[in-house]
C-alpha positions as CSV (number, residue, x, y, z in Angstrom):
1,X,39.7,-15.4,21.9
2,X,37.2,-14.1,19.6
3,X,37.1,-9.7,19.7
4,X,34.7,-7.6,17.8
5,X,36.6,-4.1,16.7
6,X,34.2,-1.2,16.4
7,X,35.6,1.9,14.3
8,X,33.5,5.1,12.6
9,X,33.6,5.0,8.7
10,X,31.2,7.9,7.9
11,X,27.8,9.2,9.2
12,X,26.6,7.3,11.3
13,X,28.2,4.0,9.8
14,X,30.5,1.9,11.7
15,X,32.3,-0.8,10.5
16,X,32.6,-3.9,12.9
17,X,35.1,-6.1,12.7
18,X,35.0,-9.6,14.5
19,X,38.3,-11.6,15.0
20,X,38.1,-15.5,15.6
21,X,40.6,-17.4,16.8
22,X,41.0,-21.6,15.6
23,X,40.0,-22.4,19.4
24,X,36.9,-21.2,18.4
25,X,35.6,-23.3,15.8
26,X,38.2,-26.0,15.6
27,X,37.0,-28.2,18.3
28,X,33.1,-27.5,17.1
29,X,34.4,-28.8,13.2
30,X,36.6,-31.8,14.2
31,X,33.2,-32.8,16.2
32,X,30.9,-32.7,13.7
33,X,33.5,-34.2,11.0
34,X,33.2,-37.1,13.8
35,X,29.4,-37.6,13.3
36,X,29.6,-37.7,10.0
37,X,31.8,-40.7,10.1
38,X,29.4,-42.7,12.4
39,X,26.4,-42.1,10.0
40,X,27.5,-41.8,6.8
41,X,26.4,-44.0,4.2
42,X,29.5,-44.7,2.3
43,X,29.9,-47.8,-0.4
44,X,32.5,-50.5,0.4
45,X,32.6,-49.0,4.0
46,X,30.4,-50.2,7.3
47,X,28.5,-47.8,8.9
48,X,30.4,-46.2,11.6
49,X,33.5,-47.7,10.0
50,X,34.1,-44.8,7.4
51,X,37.7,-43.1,8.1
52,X,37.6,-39.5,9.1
53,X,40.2,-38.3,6.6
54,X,37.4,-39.6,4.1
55,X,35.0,-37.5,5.2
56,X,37.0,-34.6,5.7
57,X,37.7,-35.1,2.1
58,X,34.1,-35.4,0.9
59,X,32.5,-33.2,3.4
60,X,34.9,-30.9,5.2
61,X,35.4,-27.9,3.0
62,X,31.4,-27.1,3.7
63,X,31.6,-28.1,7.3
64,X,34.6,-25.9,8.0
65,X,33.0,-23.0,6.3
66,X,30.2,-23.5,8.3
67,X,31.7,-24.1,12.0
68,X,33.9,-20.6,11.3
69,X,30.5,-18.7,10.1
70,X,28.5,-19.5,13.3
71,X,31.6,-18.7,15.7
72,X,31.3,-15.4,13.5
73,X,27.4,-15.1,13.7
74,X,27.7,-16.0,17.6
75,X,29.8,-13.6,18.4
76,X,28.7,-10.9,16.6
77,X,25.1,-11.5,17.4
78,X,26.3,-11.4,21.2
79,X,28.5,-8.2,21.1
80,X,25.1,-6.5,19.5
81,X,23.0,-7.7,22.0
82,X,25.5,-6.8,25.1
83,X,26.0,-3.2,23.4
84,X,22.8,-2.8,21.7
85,X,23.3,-0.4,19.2
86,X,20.5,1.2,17.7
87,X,20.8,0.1,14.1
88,X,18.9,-0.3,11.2
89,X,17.9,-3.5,9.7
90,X,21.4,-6.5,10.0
91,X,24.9,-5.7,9.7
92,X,26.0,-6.1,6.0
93,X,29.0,-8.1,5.7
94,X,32.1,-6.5,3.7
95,X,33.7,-9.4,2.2
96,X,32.4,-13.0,0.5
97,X,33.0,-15.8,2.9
98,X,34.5,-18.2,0.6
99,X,38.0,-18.3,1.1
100,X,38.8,-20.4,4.0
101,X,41.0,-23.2,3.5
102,X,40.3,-26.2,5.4
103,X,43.6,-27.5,5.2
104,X,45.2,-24.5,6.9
105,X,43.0,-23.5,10.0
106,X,44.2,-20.2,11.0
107,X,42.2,-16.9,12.6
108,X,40.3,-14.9,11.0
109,X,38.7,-11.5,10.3
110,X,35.3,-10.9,8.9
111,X,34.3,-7.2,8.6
112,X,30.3,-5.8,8.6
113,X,29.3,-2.3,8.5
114,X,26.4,-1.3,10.3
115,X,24.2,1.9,10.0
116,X,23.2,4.1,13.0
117,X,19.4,5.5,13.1
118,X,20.2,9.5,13.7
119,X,19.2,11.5,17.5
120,X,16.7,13.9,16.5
121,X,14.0,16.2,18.2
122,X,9.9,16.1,17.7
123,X,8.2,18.9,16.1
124,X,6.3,21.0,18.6
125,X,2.8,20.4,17.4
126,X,1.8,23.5,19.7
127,X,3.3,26.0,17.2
128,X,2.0,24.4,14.0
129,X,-1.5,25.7,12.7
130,X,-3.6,23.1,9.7
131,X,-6.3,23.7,8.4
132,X,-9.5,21.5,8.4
133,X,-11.1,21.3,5.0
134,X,-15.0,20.8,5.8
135,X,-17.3,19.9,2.5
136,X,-20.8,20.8,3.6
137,X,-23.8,19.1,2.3
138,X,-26.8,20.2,0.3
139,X,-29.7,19.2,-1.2
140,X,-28.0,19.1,-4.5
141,X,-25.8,16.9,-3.1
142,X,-28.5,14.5,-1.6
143,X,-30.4,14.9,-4.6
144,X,-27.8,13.6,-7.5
145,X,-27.2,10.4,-4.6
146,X,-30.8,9.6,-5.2
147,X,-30.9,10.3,-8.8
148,X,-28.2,7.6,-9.1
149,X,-29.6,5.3,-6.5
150,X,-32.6,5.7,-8.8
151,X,-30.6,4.7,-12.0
152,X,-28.7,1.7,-10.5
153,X,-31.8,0.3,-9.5
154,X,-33.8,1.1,-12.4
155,X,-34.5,-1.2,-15.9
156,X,-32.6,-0.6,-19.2
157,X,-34.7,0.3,-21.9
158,X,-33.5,0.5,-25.5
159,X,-35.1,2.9,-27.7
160,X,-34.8,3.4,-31.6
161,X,-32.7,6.7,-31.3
162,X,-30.8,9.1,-29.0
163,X,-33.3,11.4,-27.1
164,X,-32.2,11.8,-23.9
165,X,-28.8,13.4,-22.0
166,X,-29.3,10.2,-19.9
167,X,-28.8,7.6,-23.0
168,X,-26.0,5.3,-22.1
169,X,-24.3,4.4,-26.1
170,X,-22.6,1.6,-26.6
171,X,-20.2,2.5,-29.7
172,X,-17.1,1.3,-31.4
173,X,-14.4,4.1,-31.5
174,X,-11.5,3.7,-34.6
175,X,-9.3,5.7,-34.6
176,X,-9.0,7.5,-38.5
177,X,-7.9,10.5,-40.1
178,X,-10.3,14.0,-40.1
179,X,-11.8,12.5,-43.2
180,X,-12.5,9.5,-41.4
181,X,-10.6,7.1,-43.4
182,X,-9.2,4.4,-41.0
183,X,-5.9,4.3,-40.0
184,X,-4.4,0.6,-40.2
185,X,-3.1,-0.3,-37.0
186,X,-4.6,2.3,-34.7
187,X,-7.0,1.8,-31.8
188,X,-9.8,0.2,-32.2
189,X,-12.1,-0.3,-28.7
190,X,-15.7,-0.7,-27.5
191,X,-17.2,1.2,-24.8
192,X,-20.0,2.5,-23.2
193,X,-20.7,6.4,-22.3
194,X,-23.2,8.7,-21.4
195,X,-24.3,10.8,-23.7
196,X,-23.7,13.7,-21.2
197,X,-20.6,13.4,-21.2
198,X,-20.1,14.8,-24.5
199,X,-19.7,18.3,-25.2
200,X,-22.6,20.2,-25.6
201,X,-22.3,20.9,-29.5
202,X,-21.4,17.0,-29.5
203,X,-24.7,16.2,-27.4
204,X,-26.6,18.0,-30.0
205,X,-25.3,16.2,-33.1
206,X,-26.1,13.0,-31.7
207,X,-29.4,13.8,-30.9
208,X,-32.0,11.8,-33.1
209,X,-28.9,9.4,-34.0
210,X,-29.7,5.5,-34.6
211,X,-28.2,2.2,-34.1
212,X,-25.4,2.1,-37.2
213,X,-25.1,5.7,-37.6
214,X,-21.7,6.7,-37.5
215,X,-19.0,10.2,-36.5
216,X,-16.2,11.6,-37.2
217,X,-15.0,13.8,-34.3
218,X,-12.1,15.1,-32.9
219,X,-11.2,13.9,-28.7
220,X,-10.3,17.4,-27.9
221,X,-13.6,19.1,-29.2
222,X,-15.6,16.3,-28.1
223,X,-14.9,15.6,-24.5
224,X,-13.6,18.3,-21.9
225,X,-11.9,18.4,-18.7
226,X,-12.3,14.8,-16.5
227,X,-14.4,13.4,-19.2
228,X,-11.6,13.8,-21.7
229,X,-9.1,12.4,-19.3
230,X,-11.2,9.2,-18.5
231,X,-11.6,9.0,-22.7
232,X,-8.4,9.0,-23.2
233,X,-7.5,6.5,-20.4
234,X,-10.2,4.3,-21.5
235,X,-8.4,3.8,-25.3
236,X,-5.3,3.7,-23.6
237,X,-3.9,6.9,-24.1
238,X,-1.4,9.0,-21.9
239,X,-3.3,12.3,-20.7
240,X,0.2,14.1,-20.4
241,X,0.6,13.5,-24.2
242,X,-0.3,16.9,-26.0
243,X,-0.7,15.1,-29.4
244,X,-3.2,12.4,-28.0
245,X,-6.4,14.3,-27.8
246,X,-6.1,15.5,-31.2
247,X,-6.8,12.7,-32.9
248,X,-9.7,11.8,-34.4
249,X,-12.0,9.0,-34.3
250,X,-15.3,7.4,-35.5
251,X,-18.0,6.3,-33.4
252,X,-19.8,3.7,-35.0
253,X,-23.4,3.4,-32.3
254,X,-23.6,-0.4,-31.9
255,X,-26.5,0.1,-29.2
256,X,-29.0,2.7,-27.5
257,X,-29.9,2.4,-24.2
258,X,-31.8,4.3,-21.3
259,X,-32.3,3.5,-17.8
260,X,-36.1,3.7,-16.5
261,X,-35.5,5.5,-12.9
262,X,-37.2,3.4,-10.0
263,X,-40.0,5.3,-8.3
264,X,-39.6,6.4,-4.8
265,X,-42.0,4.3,-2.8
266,X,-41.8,2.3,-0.1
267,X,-40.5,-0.8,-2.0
268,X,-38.1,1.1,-3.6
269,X,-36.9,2.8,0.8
270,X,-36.6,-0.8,2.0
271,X,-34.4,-1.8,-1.1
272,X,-31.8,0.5,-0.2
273,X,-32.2,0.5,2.9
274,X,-33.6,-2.6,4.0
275,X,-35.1,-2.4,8.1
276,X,-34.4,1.5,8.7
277,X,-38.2,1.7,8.4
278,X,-37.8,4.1,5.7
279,X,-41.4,5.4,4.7
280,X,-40.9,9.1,3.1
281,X,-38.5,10.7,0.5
282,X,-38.0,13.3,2.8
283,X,-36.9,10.3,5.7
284,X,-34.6,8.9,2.9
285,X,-33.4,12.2,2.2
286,X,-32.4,12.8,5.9
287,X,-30.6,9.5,6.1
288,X,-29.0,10.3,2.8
289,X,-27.2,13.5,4.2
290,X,-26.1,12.0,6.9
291,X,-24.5,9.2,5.4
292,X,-22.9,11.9,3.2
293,X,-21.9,13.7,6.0
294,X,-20.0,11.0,7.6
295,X,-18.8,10.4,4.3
296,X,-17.1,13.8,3.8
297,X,-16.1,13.9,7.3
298,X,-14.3,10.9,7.2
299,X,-12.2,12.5,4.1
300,X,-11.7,15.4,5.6
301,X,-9.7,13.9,8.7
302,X,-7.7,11.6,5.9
303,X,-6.8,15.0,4.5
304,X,-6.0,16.6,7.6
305,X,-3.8,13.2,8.5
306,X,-2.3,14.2,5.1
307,X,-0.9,17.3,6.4
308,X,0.3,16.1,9.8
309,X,2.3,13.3,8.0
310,X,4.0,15.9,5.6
311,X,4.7,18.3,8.1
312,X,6.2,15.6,10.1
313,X,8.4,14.8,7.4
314,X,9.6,17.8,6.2
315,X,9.8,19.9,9.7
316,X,11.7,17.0,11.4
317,X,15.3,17.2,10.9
318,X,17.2,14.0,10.5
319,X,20.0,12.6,9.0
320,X,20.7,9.0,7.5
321,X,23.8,7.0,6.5
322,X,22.3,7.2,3.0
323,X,25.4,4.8,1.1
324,X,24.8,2.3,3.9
325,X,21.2,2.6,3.3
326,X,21.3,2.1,-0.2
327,X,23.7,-1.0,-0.3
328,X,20.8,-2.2,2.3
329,X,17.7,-1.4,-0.2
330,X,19.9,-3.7,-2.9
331,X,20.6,-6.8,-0.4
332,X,17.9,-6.4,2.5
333,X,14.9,-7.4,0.4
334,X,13.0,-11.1,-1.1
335,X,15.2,-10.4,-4.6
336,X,18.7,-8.7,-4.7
337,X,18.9,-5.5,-6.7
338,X,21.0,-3.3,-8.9
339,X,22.3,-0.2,-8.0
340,X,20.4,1.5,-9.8
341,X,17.2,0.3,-8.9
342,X,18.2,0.6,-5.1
343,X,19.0,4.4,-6.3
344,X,15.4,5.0,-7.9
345,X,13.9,3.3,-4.7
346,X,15.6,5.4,-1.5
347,X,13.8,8.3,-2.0
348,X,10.3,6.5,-1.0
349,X,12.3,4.1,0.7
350,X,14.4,6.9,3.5
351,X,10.5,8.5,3.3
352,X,9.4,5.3,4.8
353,X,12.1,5.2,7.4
354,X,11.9,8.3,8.6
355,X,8.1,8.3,9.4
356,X,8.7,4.9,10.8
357,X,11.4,6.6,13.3
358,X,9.2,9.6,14.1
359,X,5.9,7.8,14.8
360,X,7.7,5.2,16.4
361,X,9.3,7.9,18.9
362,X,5.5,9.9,19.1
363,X,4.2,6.7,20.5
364,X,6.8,5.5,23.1
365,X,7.3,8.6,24.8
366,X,3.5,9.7,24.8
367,X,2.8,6.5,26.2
368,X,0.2,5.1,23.2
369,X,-1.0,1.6,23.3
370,X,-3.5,-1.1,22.2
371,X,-4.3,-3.7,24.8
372,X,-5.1,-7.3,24.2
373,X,-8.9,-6.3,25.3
374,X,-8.8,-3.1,22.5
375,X,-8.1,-5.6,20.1
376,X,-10.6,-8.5,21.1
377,X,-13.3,-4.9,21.2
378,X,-12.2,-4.1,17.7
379,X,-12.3,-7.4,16.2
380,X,-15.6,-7.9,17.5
381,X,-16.7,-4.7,16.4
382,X,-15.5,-5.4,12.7
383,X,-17.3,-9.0,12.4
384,X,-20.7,-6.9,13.6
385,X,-20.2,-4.8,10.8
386,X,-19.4,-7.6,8.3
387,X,-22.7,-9.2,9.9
388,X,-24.7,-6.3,10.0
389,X,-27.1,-7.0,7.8
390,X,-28.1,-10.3,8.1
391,X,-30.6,-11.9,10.5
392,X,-28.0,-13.7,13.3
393,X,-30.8,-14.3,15.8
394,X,-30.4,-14.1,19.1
395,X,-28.4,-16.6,20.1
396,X,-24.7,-14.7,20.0
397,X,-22.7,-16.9,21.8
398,X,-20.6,-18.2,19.0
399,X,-18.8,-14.9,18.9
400,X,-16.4,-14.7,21.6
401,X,-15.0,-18.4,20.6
402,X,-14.8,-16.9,16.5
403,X,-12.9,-13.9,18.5
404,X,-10.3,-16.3,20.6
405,X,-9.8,-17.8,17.0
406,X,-8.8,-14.8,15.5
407,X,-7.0,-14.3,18.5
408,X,-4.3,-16.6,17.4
409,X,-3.9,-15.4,14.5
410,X,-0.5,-13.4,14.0
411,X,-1.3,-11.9,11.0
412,X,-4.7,-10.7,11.9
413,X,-3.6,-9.7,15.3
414,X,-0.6,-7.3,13.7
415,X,-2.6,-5.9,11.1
416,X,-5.5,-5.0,13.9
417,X,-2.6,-3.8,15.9
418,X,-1.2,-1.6,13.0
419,X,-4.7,0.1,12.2
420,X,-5.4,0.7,15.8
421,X,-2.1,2.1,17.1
422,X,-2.1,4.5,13.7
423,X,-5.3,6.1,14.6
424,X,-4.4,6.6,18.1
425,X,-1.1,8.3,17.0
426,X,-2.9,10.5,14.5
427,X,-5.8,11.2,16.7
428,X,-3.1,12.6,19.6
429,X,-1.3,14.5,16.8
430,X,-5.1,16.4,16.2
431,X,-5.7,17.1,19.8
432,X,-2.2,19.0,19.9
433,X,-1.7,20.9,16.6
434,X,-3.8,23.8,16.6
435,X,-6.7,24.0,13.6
436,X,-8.8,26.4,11.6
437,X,-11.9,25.0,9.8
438,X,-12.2,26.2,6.2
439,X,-15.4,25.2,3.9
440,X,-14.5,23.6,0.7
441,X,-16.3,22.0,-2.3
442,X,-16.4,18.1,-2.9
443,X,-14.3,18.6,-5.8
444,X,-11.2,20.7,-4.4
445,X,-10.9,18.1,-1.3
446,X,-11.1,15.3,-3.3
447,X,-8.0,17.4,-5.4
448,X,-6.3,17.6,-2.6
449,X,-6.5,14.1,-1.9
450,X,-3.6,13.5,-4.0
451,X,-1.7,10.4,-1.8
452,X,-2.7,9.7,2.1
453,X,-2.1,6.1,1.9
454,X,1.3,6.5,3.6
């Protein structure tokens, strides 16, 4: 009879061990060697007619290997689901099943190690304290959103020379020596950029410059802070690289342009916001912080989402059986892996995991769910939005059949599943930590949005 040994090897690893005995794939192969016989399209034989021995012969080395593998699967698979470990991902076998003879039946072991997800206790939100990082909105604010509404929507001009911060250049950079002489191989790239975003001095030596006038200048003198980042991005340069923003370059201008900003009239209201009955700057200015608002809002709980997630995972003690683990990383995925690259990869990869344990734990014991009728609400809900702005009529009745569609859909019903159940987790995490609201500018939350797409 077939017996599956279960013995500790380290944390939270076992190793399983599952015995088979001949009387439980013998009879199963010498079956199936049968069939063969009666359908196998042998020359100089009749079919049905073709000797056993033959086919053993041609076929049973692969039959026999795989009569003893499924006694092994079956058995193992059954011993898991009558004990029902809590285990991570499949067992991992511990030997290469490729050395049975099929000439010399005889029992078997075949050994698999399994790794044990860790007992651990949730963070009691009630003694954590985060704080709310609130941008609040000006005029200023509202006022630069119209500015470039104004500029997206207006016409390119292209006058003789530069005269205006607001001249967009299009320019060849090269990159050369301080005397400007061109080095051979260096970058060479087009691009386009605002004139303010030069540096002042550079701003003022550009000033009155023409189409096929040309610069010398240095990238650390000419562009500052984010600017120089982005320019040193854009001719593919590292930012971390201390010697890359001294170089020089020269900026041949290949074209002048300047955007003519679209009045603020009705015309202009019912562009940008087509139906709101928008008649006023002030009215478009009102709608304009609101949107803002929501906008800023909307960052600020991914931020504070931030926060819970990390202090989740750094207040929430666990262990893992990390070698286990790792051996899984290189084997568990589409493509096997070295390991080395399963090494580089378990510290995102046991991030993962653990989240995956806590939130998974959050949501069965407080009871969170998404019902079949959430989901039908949401979808519907999302294909209004899509819709929004088009003229559907009255005549709605198509929707709930386009919903029973999507309905069926797995991969649309897990993904909706998957958004909804995450904001119900996160929004029960806000209702129990304790908060304190702190003003910030648009700048330093956006810096602190450094990675909240967990």
């Amino acid at each position: 009879m077939s017996t599956v040994e279960r013995v500790n090897v380290g944390l939270l690893t076992d190793k399983l061990t599952v015995k088979v005995s001949t009387t439980e794939y013998l009879p199963n192969f010498e079956k199936k060697l049968k069939e063969y016989s009666k359908t196998a399209n042998i020359p100089g034989f009749r079919k049905g007619m073709v000797p056993v021995g033959m086919i053993k012969k041609m076929y049973g080395p692969s039959v026999f290997n795989e009569e003893v593998l499924r006694a092994v699967e079956s058995k193992l698979y059954t011993y898991l689901n009558e004990v029902k470990p809590d285990i991570f991902g499949q067992p991992l076998p511990l030997q290469a099943f490729n050395n049975m003879d099929v000439n010399n039946p005889q029992d078997y072991d075949f050994s698999f190690e399994i790794g044990l997800k860790p007992a651990f206790e949730l963070l009691d939100f009630s003694k954590e304290s985060l704080t709310i990082h609130n941008v609040e909105v000006n005029d200023e604010m509202v006022s630069e959103e119209i500015n470039r509404m104004q500029i997206k929507g207006g016409n390119m001009t292209e006058p003789e020379a530069i005269d205006n911060e607001e001249n967009v250049l299009n320019v060849l950079f090269t990159e050369c020596d301080s005397n400007g002489n061109t080095i051979e191989g260096g970058i060479s790239k087009e691009n386009s950029v605002l004139l303010k975003y030069f540096t002042p001095k550079m701003q003022k030596e550009l000033m009155g410059k023409k189409m096929a006038d040309c610069v010398v200048f240095q990238l650390s003198k000419t562009f500052e802070g984010d600017k120089l980042d982005m320019m040193l991005h854009d001719l593919g340069l590292d930012k971390n690289d201390k010697e890359a923003a001294s170089k020089y370059f020269k900026l041949d201008i290949v074209k002048i342009g300047l955007v003519e900003k679209r009045e603020l009239n009705e015309d202009f209201f019912n562009e940008v916001y087509p139906g709101k009955g928008i008649n006023t700057e002030a009215e478009l200015r009102d709608t304009l912080k609101a949107e803002i608002e929501k906008h800023w809002q909307s960052q600020s709980k991914n931020q504070l989402h931030d926060q819970l997630y990390h202090l989740l995972l750094e207040k929430t003690a666990m262990e893992f059986p990390e070698a286990f683990l790792k051996r899984w990383v290189q084997t568990g995925g589409e493509k096997p892996k070295t390991a080395e690259e399963a090494e580089k990869e378990y510290p995102t990869f046991s991030n993962q995991l653990k989240w995956t344990l806590i939130s998974d734990k959050l949501i069965q014991e407080n009871k969170l769910d998404v019902t079949d009728e959430d989901l039908r609400t949401h979808m519907k809900e999302e294909v209004m939005r899509y819709f929004g702005q088009m003229n559907m009529g009255e005549d709605m009745s198509w929707l709930d059949s386009y919903i029973d569609r999507m309905m069926k859909d797995e991969k649309q019903i897990d993904a909706t599943y998957r958004r909804l159940i995450t904001e119900r987790l996160f929004s029960f995490m806000e209702g129990q930590v304790k908060t304190k609201s702190k003003k910030v500018t648009p700048d330093e939350l956006n810096a602190m949005q450094h990675n909240h797409q967990h």
